[in-house]
NUKE-196443 format. One record per atom (N, C-alpha, C): residue number from 0; residue in three letters; x, y, z. Coordinates in pm, whole numbers, m for minus. Layout:
+-----+-----+--------+--------+--------+
:   i :  aa :     xx :     yy :     zz :
+-----+-----+--------+--------+--------+
: NUM : ALA :      X :      Y :      Z :
...
+-----+-----+--------+--------+--------+
This chain:
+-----+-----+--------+--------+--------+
:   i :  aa :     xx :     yy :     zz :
+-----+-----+--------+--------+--------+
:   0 : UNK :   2187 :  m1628 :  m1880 :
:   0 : UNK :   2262 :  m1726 :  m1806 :
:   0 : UNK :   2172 :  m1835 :  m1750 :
:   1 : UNK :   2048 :  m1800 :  m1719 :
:   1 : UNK :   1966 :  m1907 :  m1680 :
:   1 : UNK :   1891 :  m1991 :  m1772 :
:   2 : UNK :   1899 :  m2121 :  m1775 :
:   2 : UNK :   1804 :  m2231 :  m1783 :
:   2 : UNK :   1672 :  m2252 :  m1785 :
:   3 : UNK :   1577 :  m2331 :  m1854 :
:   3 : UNK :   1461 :  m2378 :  m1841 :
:   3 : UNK :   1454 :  m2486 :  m1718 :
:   4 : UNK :   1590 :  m2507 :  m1682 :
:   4 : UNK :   1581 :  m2623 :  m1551 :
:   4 : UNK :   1689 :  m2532 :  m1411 :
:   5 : UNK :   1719 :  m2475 :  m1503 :
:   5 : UNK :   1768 :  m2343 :  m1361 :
:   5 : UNK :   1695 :  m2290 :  m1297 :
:   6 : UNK :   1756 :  m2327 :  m1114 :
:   6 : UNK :   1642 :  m2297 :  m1012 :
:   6 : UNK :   1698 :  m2144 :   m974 :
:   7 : UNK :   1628 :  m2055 :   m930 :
:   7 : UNK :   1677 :  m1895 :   m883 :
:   7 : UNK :   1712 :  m1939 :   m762 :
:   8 : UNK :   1822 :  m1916 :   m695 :
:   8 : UNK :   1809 :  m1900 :   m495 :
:   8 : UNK :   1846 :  m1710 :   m549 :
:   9 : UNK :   1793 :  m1622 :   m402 :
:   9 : UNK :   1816 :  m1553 :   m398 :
:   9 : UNK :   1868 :  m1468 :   m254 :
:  10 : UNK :   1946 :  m1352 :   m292 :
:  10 : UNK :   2013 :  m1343 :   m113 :
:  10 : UNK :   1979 :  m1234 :    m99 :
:  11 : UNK :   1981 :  m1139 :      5 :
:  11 : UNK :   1903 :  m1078 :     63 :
:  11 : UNK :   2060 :   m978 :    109 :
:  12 : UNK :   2100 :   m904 :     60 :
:  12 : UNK :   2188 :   m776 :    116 :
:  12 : UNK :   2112 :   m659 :    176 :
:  13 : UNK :   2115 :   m695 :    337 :
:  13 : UNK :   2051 :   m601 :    382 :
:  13 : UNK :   2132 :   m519 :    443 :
:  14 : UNK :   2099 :   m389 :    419 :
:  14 : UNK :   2184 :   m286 :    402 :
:  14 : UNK :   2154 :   m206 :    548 :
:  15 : UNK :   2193 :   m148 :    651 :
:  15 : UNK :   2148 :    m24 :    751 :
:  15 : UNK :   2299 :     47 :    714 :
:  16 : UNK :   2289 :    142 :    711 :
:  16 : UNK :   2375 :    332 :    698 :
:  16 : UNK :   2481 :    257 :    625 :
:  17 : UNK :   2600 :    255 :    637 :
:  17 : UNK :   2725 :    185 :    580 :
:  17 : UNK :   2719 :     72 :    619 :
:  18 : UNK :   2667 :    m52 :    605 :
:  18 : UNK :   2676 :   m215 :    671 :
:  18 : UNK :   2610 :   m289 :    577 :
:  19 : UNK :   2677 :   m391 :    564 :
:  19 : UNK :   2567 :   m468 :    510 :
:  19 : UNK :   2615 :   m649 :    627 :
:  20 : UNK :   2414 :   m669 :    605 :
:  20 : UNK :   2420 :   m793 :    727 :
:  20 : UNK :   2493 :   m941 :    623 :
:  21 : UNK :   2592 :   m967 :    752 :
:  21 : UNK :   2639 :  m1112 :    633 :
:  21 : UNK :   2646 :  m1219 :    715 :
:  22 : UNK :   2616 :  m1298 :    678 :
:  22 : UNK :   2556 :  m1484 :    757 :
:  22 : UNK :   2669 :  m1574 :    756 :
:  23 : UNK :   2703 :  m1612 :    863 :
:  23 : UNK :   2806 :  m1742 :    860 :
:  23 : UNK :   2734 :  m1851 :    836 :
:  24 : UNK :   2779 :  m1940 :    728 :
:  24 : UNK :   2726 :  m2087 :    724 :
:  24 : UNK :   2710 :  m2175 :    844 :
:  25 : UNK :   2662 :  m2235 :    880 :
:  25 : UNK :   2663 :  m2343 :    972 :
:  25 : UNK :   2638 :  m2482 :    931 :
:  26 : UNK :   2587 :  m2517 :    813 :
:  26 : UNK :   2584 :  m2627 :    754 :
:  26 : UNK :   2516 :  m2594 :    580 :
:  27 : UNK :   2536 :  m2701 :    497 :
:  27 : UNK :   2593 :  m2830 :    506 :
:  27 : UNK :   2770 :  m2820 :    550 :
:  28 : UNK :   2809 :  m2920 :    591 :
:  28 : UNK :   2990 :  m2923 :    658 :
:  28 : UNK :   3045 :  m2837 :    504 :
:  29 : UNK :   3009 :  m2916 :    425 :
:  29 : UNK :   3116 :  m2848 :    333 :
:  29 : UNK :   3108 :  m2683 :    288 :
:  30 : UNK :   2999 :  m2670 :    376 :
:  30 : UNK :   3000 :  m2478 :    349 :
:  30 : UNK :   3035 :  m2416 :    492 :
:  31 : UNK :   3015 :  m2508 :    585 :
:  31 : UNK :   3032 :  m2429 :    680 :
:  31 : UNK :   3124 :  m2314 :    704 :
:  32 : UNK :   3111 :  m2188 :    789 :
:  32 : UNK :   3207 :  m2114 :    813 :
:  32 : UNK :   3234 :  m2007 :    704 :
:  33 : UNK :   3191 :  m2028 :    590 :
:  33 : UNK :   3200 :  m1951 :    492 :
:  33 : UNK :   3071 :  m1867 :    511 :
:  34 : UNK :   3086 :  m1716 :    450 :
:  34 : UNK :   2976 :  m1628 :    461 :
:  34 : UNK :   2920 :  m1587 :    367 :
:  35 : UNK :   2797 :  m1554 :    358 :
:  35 : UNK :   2682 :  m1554 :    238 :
:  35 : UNK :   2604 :  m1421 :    266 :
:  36 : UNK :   2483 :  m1400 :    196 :
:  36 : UNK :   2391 :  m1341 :    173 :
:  36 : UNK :   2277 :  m1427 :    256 :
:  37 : UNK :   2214 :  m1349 :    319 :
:  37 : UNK :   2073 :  m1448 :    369 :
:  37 : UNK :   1983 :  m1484 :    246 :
:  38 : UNK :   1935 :  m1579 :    208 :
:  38 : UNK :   1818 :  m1628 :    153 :
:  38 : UNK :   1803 :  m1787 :     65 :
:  39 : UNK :   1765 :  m1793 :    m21 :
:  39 : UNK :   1716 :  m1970 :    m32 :
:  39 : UNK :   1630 :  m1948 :   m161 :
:  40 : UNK :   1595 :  m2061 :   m224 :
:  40 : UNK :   1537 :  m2082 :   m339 :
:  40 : UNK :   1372 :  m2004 :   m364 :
:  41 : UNK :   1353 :  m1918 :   m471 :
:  41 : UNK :   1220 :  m1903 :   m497 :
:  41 : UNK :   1151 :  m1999 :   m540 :
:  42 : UNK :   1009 :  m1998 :   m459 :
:  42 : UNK :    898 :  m2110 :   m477 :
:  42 : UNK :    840 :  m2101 :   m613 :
:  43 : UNK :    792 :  m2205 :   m641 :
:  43 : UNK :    714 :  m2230 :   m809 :
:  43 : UNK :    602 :  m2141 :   m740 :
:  44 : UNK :    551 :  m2009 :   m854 :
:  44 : UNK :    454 :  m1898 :   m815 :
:  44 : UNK :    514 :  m1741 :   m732 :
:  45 : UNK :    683 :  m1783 :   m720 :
:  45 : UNK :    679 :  m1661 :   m659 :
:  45 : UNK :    769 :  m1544 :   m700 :
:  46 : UNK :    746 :  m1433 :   m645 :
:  46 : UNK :    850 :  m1351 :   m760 :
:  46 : UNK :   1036 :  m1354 :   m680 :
:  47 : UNK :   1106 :  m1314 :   m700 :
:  47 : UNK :   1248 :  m1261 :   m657 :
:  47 : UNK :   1240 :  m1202 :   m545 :
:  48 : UNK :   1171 :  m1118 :   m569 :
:  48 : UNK :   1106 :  m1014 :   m450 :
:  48 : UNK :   1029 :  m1073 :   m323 :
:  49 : UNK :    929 :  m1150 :   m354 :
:  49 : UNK :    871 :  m1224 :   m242 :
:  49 : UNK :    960 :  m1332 :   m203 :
:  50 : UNK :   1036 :  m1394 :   m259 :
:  50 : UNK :   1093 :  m1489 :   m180 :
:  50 : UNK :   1214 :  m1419 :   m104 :
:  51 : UNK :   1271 :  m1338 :   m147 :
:  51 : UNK :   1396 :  m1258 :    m18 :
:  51 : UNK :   1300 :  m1193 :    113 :
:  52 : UNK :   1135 :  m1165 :     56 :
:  52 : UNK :   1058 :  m1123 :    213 :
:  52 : UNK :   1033 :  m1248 :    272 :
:  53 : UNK :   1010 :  m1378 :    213 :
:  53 : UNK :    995 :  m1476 :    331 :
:  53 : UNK :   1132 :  m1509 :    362 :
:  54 : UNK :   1284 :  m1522 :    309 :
:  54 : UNK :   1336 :  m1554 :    355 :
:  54 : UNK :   1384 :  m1492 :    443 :
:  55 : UNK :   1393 :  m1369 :    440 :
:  55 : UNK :   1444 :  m1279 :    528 :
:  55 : UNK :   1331 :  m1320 :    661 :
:  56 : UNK :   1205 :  m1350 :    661 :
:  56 : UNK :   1121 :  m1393 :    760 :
:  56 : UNK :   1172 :  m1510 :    850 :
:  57 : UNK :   1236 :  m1601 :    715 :
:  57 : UNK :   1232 :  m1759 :    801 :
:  57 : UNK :   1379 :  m1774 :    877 :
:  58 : UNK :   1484 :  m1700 :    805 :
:  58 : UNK :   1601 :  m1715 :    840 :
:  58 : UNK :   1683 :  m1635 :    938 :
:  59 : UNK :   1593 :  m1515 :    938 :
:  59 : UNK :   1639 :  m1402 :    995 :
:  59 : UNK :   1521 :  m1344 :   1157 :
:  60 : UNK :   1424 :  m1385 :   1113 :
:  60 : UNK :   1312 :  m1291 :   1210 :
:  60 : UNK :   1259 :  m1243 :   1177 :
:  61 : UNK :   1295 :  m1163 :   1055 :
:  61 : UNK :   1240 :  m1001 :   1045 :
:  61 : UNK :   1199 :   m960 :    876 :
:  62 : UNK :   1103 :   m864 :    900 :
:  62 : UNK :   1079 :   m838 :    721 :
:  62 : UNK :   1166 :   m661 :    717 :
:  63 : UNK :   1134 :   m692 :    550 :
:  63 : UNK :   1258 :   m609 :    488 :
:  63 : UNK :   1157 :   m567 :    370 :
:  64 : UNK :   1205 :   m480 :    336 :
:  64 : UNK :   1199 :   m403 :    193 :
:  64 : UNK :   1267 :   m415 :     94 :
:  65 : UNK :   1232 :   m481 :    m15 :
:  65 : UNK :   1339 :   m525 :   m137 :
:  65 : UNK :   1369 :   m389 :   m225 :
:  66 : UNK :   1506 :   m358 :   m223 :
:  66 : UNK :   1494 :   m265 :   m356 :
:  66 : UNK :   1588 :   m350 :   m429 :
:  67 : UNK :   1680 :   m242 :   m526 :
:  67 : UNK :   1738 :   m284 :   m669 :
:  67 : UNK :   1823 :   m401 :   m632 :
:  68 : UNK :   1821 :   m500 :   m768 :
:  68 : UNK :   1900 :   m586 :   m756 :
:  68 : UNK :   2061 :   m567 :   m780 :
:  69 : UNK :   2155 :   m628 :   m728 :
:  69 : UNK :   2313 :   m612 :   m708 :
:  69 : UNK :   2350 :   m735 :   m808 :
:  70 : UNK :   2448 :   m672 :   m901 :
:  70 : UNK :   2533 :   m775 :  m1009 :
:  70 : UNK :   2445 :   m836 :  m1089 :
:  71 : UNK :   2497 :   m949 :  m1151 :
:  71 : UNK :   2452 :  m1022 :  m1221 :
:  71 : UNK :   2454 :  m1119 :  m1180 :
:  72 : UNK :   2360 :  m1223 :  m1249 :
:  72 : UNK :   2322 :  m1371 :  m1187 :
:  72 : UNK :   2447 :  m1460 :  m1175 :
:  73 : UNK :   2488 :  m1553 :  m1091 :
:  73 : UNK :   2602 :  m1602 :  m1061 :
:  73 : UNK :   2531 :  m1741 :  m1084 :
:  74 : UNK :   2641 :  m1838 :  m1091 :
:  74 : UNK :   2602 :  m2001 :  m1101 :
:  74 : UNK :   2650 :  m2027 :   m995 :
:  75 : UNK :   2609 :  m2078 :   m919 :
:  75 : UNK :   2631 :  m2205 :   m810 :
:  75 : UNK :   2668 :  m2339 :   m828 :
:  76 : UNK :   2583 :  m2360 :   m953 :
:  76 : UNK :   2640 :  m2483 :   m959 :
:  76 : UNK :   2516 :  m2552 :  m1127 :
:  77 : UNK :   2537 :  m2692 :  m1133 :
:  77 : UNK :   2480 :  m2685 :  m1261 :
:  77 : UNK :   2335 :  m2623 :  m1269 :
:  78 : UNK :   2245 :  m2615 :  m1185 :
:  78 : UNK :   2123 :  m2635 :  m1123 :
:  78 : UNK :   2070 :  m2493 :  m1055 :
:  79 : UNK :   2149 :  m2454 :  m1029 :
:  79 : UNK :   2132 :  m2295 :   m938 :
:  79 : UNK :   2229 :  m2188 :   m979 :
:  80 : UNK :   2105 :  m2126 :   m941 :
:  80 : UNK :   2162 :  m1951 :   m999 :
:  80 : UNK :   2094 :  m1864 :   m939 :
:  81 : UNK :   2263 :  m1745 :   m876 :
:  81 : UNK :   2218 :  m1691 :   m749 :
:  81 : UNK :   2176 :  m1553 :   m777 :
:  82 : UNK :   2064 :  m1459 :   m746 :
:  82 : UNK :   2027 :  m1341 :   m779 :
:  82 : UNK :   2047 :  m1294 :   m641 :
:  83 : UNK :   2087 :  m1180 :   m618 :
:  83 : UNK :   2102 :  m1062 :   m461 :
:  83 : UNK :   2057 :   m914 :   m515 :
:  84 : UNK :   1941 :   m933 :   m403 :
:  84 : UNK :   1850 :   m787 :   m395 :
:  84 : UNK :   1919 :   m774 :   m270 :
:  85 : UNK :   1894 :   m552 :   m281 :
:  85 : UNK :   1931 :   m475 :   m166 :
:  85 : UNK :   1843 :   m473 :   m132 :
:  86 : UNK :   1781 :   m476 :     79 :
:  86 : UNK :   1699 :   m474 :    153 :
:  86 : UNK :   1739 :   m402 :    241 :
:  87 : UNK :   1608 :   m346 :    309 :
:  87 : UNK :   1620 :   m235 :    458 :
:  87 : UNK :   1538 :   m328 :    501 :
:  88 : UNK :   1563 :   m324 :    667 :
:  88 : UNK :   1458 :   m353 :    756 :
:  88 : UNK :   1371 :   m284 :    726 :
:  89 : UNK :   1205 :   m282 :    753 :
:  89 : UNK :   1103 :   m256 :    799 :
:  89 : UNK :   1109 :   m187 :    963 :
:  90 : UNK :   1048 :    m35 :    951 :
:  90 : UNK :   1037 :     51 :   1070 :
:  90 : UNK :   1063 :    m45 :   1182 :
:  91 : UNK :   1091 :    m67 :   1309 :
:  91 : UNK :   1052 :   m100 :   1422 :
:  91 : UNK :   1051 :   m283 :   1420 :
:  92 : UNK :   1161 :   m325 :   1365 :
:  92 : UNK :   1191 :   m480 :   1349 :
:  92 : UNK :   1332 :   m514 :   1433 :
:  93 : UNK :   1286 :   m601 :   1493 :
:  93 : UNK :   1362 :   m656 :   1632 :
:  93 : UNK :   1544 :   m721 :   1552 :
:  94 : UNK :   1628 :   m693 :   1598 :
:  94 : UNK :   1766 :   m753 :   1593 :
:  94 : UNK :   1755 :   m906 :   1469 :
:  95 : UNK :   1826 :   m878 :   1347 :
:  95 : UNK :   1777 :  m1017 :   1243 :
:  95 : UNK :   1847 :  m1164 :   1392 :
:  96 : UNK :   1828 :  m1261 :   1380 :
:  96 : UNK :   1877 :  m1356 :   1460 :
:  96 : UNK :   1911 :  m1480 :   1343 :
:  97 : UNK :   2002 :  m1556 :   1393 :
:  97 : UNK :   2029 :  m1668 :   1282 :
:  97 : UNK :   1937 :  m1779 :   1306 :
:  98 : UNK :   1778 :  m1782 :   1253 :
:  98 : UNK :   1706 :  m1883 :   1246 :
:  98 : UNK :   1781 :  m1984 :   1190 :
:  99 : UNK :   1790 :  m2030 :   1099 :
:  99 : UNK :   1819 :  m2122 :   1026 :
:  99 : UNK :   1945 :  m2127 :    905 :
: 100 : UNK :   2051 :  m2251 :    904 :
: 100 : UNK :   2140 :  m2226 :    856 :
: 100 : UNK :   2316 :  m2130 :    879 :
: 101 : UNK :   2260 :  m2073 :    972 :
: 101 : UNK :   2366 :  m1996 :    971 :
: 101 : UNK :   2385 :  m2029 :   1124 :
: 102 : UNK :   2533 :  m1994 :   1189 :
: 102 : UNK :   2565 :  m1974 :   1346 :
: 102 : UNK :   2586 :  m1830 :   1362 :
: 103 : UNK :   2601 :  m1724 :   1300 :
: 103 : UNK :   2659 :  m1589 :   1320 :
: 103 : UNK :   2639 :  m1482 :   1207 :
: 104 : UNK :   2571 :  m1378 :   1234 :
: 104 : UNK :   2526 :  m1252 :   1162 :
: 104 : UNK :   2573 :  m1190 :   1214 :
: 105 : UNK :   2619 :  m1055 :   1182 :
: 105 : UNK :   2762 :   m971 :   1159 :
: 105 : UNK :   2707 :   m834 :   1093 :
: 106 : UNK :   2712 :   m698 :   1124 :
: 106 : UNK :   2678 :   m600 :   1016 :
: 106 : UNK :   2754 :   m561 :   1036 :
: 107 : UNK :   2848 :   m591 :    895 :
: 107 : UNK :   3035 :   m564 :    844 :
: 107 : UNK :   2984 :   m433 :    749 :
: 108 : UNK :   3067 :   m341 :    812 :
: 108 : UNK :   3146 :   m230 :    725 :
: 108 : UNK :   3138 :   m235 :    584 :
: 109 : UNK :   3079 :   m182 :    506 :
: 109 : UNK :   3139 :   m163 :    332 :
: 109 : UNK :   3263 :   m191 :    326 :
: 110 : UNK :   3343 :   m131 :    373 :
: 110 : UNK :   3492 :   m122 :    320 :
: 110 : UNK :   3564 :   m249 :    348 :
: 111 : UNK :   3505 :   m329 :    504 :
: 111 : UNK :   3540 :   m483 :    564 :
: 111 : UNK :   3483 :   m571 :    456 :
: 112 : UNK :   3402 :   m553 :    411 :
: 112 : UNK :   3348 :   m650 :    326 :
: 112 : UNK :   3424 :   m776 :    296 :
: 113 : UNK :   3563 :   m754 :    232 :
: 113 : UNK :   3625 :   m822 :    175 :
: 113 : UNK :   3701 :   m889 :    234 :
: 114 : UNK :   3702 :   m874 :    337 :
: 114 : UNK :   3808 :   m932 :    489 :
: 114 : UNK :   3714 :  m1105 :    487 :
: 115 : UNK :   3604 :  m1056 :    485 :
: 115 : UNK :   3531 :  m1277 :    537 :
: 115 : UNK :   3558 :  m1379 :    408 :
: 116 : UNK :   3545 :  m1439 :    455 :
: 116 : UNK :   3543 :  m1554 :    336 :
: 116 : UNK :   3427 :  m1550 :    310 :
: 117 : UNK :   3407 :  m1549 :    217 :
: 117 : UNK :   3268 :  m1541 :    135 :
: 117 : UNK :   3263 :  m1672 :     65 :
: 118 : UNK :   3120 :  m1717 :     17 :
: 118 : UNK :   3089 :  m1854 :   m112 :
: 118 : UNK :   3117 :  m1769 :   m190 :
: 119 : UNK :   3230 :  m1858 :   m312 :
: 119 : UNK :   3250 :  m1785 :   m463 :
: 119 : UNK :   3126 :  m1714 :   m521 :
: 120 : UNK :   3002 :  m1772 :   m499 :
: 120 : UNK :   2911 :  m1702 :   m644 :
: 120 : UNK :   2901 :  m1587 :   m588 :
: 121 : UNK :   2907 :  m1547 :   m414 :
: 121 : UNK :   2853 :  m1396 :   m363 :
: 121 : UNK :   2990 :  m1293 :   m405 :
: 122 : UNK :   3117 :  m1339 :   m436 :
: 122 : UNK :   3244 :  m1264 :   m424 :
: 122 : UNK :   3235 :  m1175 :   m499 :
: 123 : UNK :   3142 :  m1171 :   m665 :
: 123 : UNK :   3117 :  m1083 :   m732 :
: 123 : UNK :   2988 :   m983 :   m697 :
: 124 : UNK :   2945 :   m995 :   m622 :
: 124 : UNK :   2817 :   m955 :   m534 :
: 124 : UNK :   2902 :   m833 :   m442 :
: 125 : UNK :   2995 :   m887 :   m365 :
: 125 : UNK :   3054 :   m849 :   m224 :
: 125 : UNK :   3133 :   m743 :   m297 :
: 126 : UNK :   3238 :   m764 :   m432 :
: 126 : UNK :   3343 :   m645 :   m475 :
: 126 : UNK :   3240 :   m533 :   m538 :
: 127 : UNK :   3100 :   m547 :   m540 :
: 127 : UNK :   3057 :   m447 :   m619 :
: 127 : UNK :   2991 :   m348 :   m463 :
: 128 : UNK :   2906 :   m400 :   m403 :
: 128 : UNK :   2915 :   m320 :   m275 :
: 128 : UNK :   3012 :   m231 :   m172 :
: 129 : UNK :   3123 :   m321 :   m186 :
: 129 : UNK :   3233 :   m343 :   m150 :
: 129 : UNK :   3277 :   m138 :   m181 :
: 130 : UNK :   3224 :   m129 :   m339 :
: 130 : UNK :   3307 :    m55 :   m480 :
: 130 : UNK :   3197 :     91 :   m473 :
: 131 : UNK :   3069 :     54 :   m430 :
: 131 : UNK :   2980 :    115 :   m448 :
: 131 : UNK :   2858 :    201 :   m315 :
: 132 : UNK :   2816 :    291 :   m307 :
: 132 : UNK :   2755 :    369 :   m245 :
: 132 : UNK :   2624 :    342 :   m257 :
: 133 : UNK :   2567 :    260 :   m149 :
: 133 : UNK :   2388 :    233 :   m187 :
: 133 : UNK :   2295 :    323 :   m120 :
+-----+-----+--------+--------+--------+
């Protein structure tokens, strides 16, 4: 599905016991209010994996542990294409906070999942968690 000019963003489903953490938009306007996955574009040099640990750093506070990736790659749009790894906090890491982008983090229920408005590319992301035991 991806491109030689397709950029990766990737999101960050971080998971504690039955929850997974989910981000309200706060900008740009036309996303606002809608809810996502935490994370943002991988840098030229970096893997999938390292960019959900800085983003989870820049956006959230806190580092995480990447495990297996969830679904398949989604399009965003002509240009982007969205990958979501499952993450745990790291032992002894303070409350995630909405650095950047977002107004409100939430650790919704598995089964709630499907109750927020979600961005389309995560909806196939959200029914498989949603479906599934991590």
């Amino acid at each position: 599905m991806t491109t030689e000019t397709s950029v990766i963003v990737v999101g960050a489903a971080v998971v504690r016991a039955d929850t997974v953490l989910c981000a309200r938009r706060s900008a740009p306007p036309r996303l606002a209010g809608k809810w996502e996955f935490p994370g943002g574009k991988v840098e030229p040099g970096e893997t999938d994996s390292e960019a959900v640990v800085r983003e989870c750093r820049e956006e959230l506070g806190v580092e995480v542990a990447v495990g297996a990736r969830v679904g398949a790659d989604a399009r965003i749009d002509d240009r982007l294409v969205l990958r979501v790894y499952l993450a745990r906090l790291l032992p002894d890491q303070p409350d995630p906070r909405p650095l950047e982008d977002h107004d409100l983090l939430s650790w919704v229920p598995r089964g709630n999942l499907l109750d927020l408005d979600w961005l389309t590319p995560d909806i196939p992301v959200v029914e498989e968690l949603a479906a599934t035991a991590w």
